[in-house]
BAFI-3210 file (N, C-alpha, C; in Angstrom, 3 decimals, decimal comma, padded with zeros to 6 digits):
// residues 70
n [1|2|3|4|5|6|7|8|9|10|11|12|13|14|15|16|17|18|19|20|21|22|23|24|25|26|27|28|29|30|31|32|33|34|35|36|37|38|39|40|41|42|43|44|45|46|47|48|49|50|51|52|53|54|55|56|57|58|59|60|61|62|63|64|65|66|67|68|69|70]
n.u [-038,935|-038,220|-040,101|-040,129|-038,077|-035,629|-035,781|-033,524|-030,437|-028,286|-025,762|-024,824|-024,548|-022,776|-021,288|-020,355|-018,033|-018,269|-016,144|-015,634|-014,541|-012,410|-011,051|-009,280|-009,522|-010,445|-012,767|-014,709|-017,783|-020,636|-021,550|-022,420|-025,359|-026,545|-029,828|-031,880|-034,740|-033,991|-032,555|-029,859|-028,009|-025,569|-023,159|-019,758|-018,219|-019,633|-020,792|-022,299|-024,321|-027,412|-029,243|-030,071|-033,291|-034,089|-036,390|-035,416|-036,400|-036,517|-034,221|-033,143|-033,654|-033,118|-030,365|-029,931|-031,045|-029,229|-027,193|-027,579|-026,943|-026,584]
n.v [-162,229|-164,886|-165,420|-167,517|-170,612|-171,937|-174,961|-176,501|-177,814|-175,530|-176,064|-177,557|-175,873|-174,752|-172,442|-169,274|-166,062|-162,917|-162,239|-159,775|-159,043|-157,778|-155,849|-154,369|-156,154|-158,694|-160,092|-157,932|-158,892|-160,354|-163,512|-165,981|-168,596|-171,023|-172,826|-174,833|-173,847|-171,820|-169,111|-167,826|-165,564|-164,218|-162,726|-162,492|-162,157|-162,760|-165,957|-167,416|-165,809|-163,738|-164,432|-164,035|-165,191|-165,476|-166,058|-167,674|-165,943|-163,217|-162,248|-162,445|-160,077|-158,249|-158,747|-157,626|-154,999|-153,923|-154,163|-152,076|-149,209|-146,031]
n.w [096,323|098,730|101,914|103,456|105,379|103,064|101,534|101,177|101,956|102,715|103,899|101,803|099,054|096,493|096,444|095,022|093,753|092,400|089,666|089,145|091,661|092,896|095,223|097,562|099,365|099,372|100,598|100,680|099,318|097,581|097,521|095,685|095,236|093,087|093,084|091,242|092,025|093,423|094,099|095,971|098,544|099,772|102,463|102,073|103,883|105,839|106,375|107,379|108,370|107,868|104,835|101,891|099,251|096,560|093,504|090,272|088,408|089,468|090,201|087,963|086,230|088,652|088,390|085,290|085,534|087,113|085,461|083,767|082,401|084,059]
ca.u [-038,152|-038,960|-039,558|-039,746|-036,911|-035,080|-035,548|-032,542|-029,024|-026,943|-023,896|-024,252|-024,543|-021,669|-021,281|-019,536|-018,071|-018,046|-014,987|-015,329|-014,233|-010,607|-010,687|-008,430|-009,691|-011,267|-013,943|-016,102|-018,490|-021,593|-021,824|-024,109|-025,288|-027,864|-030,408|-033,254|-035,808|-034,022|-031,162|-029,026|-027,256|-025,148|-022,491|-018,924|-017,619|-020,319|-021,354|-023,564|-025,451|-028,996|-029,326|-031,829|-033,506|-034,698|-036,939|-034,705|-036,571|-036,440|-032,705|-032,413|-034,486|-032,263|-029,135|-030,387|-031,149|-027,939|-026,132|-027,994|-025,759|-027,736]
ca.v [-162,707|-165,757|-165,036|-168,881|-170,724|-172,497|-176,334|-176,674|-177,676|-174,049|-176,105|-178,098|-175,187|-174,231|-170,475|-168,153|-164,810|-162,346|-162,450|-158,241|-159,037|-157,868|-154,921|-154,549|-156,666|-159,921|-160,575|-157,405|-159,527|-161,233|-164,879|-166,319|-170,078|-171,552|-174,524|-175,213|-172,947|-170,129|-168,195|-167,793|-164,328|-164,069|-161,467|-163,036|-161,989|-163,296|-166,978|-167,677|-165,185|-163,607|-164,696|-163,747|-166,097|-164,813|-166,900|-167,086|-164,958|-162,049|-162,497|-162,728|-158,796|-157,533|-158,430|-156,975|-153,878|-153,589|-154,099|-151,110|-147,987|-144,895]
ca.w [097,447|099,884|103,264|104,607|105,007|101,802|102,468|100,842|103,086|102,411|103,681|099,994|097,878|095,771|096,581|094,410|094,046|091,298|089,142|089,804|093,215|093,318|095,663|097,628|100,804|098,352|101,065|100,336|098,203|097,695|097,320|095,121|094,902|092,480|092,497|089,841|092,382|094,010|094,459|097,523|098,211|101,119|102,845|102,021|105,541|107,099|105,157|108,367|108,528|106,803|103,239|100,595|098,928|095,120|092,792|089,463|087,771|090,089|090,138|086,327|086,577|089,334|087,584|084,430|086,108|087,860|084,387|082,313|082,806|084,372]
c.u [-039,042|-038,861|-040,015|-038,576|-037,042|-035,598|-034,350|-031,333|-028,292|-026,016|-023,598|-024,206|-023,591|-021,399|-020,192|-019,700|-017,940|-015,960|-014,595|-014,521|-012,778|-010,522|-009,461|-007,891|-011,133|-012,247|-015,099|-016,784|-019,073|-021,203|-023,171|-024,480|-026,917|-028,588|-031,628|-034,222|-035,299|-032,533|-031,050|-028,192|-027,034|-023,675|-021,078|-018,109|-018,078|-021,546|-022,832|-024,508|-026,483|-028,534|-030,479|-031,977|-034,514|-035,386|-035,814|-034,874|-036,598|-034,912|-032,470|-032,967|-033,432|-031,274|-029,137|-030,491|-029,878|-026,689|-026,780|-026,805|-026,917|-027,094]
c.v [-163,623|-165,493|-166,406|-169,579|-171,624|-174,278|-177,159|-176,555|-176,559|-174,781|-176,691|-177,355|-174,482|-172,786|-169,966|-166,786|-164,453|-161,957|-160,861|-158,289|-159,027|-156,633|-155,325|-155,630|-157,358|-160,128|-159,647|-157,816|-160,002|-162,398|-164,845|-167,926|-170,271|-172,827|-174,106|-174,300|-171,556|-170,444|-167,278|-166,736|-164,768|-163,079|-162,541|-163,175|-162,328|-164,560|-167,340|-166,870|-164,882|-163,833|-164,262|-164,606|-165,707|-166,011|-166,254|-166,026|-163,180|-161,849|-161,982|-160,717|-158,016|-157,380|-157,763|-155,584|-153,532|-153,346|-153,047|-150,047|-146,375|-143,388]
c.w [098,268|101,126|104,209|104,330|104,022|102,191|101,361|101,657|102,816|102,844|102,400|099,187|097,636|095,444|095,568|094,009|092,704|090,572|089,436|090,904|093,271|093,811|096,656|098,891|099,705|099,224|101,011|099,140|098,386|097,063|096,602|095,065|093,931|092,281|091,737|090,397|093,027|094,030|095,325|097,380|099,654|100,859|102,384|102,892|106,807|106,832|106,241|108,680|108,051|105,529|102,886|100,189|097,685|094,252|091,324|088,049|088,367|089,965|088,812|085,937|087,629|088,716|085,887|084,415|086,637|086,732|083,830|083,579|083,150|084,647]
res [x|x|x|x|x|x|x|x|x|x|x|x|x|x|x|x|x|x|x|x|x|x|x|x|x|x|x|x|x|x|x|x|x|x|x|x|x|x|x|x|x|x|x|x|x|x|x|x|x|x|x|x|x|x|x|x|x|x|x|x|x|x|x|x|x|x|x|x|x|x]
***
C-alpha cells in the first residue's frame, strides 16, 4: 500500500464495480479503477472520500487470497 498521494487525477479514472454487486441496495460496493502503477479502491457511497492506493501486484495477492475458499 501507498501512503503518499496518487499523482494521478481520480476524477479521470474509470471506476468500476463488481459484477457481484446486486444486493439489494447496489451502492454497498467497492469501486475499483486501474492505471499501469496502482490501483484505486474506493467506498461506492462515498466516491470522495479515503481511497487505497495498492501497487498491482499487491492487489493481484489480495484478490487471490480473497478468491481461495477457507
Amino acid at each position: 500500500m501507498t501512503l503518499k498521494p496518487s499523482a494521478v487525477n481520480v476524477s479521470e479514472l474509470e471506476w468500476t464495480k463488481s459484477s457481484y454487486s446486486d444486493s439489494s441496495n447496489g451502492h454497498d460496493c467497492l469501486e475499483v479503477a486501474a492505471t499501469s502503477s496502482t490501483i484505486h479502491i474506493r467506498d461506492s457511497k462515498n466516491p470522495d472520500g479515503p481511497q487505497l492506493h495498492l501497487r498491482p501486484a499487491a492487489w493481484a495477492d489480495f484478490v487471490a487470497y480473497a478468491a481461495t475458499e477457507r
